[in-house]
N, C-alpha and C positions, 0 to 999 in steps of 0.2 A: 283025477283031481289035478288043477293046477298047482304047481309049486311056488311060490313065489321068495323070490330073492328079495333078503335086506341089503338093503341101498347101506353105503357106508358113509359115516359124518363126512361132510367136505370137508378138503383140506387147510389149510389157511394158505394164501398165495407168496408167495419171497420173490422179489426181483433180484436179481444176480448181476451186477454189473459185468459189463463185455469191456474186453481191450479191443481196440479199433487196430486192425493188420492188414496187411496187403495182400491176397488173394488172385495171385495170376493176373497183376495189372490194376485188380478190381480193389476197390476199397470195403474190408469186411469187420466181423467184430468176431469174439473167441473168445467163451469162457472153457476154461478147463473142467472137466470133469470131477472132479477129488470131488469140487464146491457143489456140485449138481447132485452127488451121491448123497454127501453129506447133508446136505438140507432134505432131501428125499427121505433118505434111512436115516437117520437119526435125528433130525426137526422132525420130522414127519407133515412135509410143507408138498405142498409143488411149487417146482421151481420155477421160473419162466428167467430169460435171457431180456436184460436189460440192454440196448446196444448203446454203445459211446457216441451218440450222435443228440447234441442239444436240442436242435431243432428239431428233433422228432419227442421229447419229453417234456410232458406237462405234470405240472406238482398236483391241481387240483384233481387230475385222473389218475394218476399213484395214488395218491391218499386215498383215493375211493375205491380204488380197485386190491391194491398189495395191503397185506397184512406183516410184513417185512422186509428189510433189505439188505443184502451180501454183498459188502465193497471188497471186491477179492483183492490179495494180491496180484502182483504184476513186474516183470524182466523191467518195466519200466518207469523210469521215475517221473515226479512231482514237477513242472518246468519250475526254475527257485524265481522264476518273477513274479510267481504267484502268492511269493512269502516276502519280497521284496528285497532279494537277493541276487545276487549277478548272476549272468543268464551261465547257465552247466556247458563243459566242454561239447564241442559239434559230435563228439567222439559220444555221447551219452544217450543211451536211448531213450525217449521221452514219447509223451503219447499227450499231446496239443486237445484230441478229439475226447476223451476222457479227464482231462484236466476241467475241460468249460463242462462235460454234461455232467461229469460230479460234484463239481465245487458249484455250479449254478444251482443244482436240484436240493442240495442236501439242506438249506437252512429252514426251508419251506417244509422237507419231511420230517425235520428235529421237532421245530414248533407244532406241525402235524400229529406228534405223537406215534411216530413211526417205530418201529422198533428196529436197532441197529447194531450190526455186526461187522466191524469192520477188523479186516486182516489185510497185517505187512503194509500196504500199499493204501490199504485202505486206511489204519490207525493215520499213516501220515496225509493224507485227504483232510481228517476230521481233524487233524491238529491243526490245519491252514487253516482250514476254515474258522476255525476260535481264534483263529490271529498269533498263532504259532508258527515258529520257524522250524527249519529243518537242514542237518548240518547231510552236504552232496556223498561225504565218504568217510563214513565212521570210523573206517582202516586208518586212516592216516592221521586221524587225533591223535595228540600224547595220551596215555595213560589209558585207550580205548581198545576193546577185543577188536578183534578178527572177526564179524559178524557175517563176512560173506560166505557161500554157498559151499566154498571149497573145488576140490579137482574136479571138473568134470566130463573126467573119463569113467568116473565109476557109474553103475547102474542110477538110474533117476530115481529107482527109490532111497537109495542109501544119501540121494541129498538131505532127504525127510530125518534121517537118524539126527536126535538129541544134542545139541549142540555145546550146550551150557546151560547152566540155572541160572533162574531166577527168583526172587525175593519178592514173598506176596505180601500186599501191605497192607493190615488188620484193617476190618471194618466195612473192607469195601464187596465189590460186586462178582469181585474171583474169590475172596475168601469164601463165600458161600460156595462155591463152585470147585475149589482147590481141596484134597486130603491132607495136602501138607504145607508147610511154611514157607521153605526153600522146594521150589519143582524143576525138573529139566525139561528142555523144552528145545525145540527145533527151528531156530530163530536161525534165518539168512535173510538179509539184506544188503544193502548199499547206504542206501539213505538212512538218516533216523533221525531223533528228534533233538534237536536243539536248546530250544524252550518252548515249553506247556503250554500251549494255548489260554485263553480266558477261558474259566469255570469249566476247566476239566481237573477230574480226579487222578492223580497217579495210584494204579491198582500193582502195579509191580514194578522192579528196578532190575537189570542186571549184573553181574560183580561189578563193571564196570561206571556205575550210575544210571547207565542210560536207563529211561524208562523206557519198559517192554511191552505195557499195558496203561488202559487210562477210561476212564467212564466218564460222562456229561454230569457233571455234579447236580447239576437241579433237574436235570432231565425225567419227570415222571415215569416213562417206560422205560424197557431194556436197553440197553448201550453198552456196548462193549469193546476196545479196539485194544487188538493183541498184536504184537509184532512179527509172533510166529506162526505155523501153519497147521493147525489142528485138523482141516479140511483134511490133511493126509495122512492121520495118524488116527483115524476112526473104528479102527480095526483092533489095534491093541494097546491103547489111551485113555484112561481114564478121562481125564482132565479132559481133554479132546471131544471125547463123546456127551459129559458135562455140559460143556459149552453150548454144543449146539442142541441139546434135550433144553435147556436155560434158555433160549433165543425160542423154539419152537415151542414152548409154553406159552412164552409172551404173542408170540403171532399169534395161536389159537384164542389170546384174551384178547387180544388186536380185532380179531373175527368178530368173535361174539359184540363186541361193542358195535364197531360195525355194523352188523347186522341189527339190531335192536334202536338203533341209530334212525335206520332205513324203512324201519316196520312202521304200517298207517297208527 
C-alpha cells in the first residue's frame, strides 16, 4: 500500500534585512546567522534575506508576499542627516545603501500592518523614522553607561554576555513577554536614542535613562524595537526566546489573514 506523508502547515515568511558590504571588489549584502536561526527555530518562520538595495524593493510585493520583518542589527550606524544632524566623523562606519532601503520601505510596511521586530540598529531605524533623533556616541554623554561592546579580543560570544539591566515599563508589550521588572540584558552599541520619536511607546529604560525598548503606540500588529541582541541568546534566555515565539505568533496571524484575504 502506499504511505502517504502529511505535508506540514506552511510557514509564515520574515524578511531579514542585509547590511550592504564589500565582497572582493563586488558590492554584496550579509545577514548574520544568530537572526536566520532565530526566526527559523524559535519564530518558526522561513527566513529569506532582504538585501539593502532600494531599487530592488517594492512595498506592495512585501506586503503581499512577508508575513514579517527583522531590522537586524549592524557594526553600522544611522547616517545623522537622516535625523537632521551633522554628518558623523569620516572615521564612522555607515551603510548609505540600508539607510535609503530601510527608511524608504518601512512606513509603507507599518501602515501595511506588517509585523515588526526591530533590533540595535534597527530600534534606531524606527526612531528616525517617527521623526526621532539619535545621540552618534552614548559613551561620551555626562551621566551615560558604557553601552559599547567592550574588549574585542575576547571570544565573539562572550560579546553576547549581559551587560546591564533594564527597567520594564508596566503595561506595555515586553511586560507581556518579560518574568520580571528589572531584566539584564546584552545591549552593545554606539548609537542610541536621543528623543522618542512621534507615537512611539517607551517599553524599557536603562539605569542610565536611555530607552532600551519602544513599540508603535497605535500600531495594530506586533512591534517591537529592542536595543539589545536576543537573536544570540536563544539558547539559554528566557526573554529572548519570548521575543521571538511573540513576533512569530503574529507572522503566523499575518498568514492566515493573508491568505483569506486572497481566497475567491
Amino acid at each position: 500500500m502506499p504511505v502517504f506523508q502529511t505535508r506540514s502547515p506552511r510557514r509564515p515568511v520574515v524578511g531579514i534585512i542585509a547590511d550592504s558590504i564589500e565582497f572582493h571588489g563586488h558590492r554584496g549584502h550579509s545577514v548574520l546567522h544568530g537572526y536566520v536561526r532565530a526566526v527559523s527555530e524559535i519564530a518558526r518562520a522561513m527566513p529569506v534575506m532582504l538585501p539593502a538595495a532600494a531599487e530592488a524593493l517594492d512595498g506592495a510585493t512585501l506586503l503581499g508576499t512577508l508575513d514579517g520583518i527583522v531590522l537586524t542589527g549592524s557594526p553600522s550606524n544611522v547616517a545623522a542627516e537622516r535625523y537632521g544632524a551633522s554628518p558623523l566623523p569620516a572615521s564612522t562606519r555607515q551603510d548609505t545603501y540600508r539607510d535609503a532601503a530601510v527608511l524608504g520601505m518601512l512606513p509603507t510596511l507599518i501602515r501595511g500592518g506588517l509585523p515588526i521586530l526591530g533590533i540595535c540598529r534597527g530600534l534606531q531605524e524606527l526612531n528616525v523614522i517617527h521623526k526621532g533623533t539619535l545621540e552618534a556616541a552614548v559613551h561620551e554623554q555626562p551621566g551615560r553607561l558604557d553601552h559599547r561592546e567592550g574588549d574585542h579580543d575576547r571570544p565573539i560570544e562572550r560579546w553576547y554576555d549581559n551587560s546591564h539591566p533594564i527597567q520594564v515599563i508596566p503595561g506595555g508589550v515586553l511586560e507581556g513577554l518579560a518574568s520580571e521588572a528589572v531584566i539584564q540584558v546584552n545591549s552593545l552599541h554606539h548609537q542610541g536614542i536621543d528623543r522618542l520619536g512621534d507615537g512611539l511607546r517607551p517599553e524599557a529604560t536603562a539605569p542610565d535613562g536611555l530607552v532600551e525598548a519602544f513599540s508603535i503606540a497605535d500600531a495594530p500588529q506586533f512591534t517591537l524595537a529592542i536595543q539589545w541582541h536576543p537573536e544570540m541568546r536563544i539558547d539559554d534566555c528566557r526573554l529572548s526566546r519570548a521575543i521571538f515565539t511573540a513576533f512569530g505568533n503574529a507572522c503566523r496571524m499575518r498568514k492566515r489573514e493573508r491568505e483569506q484575504a486572497i481566497r475567491p
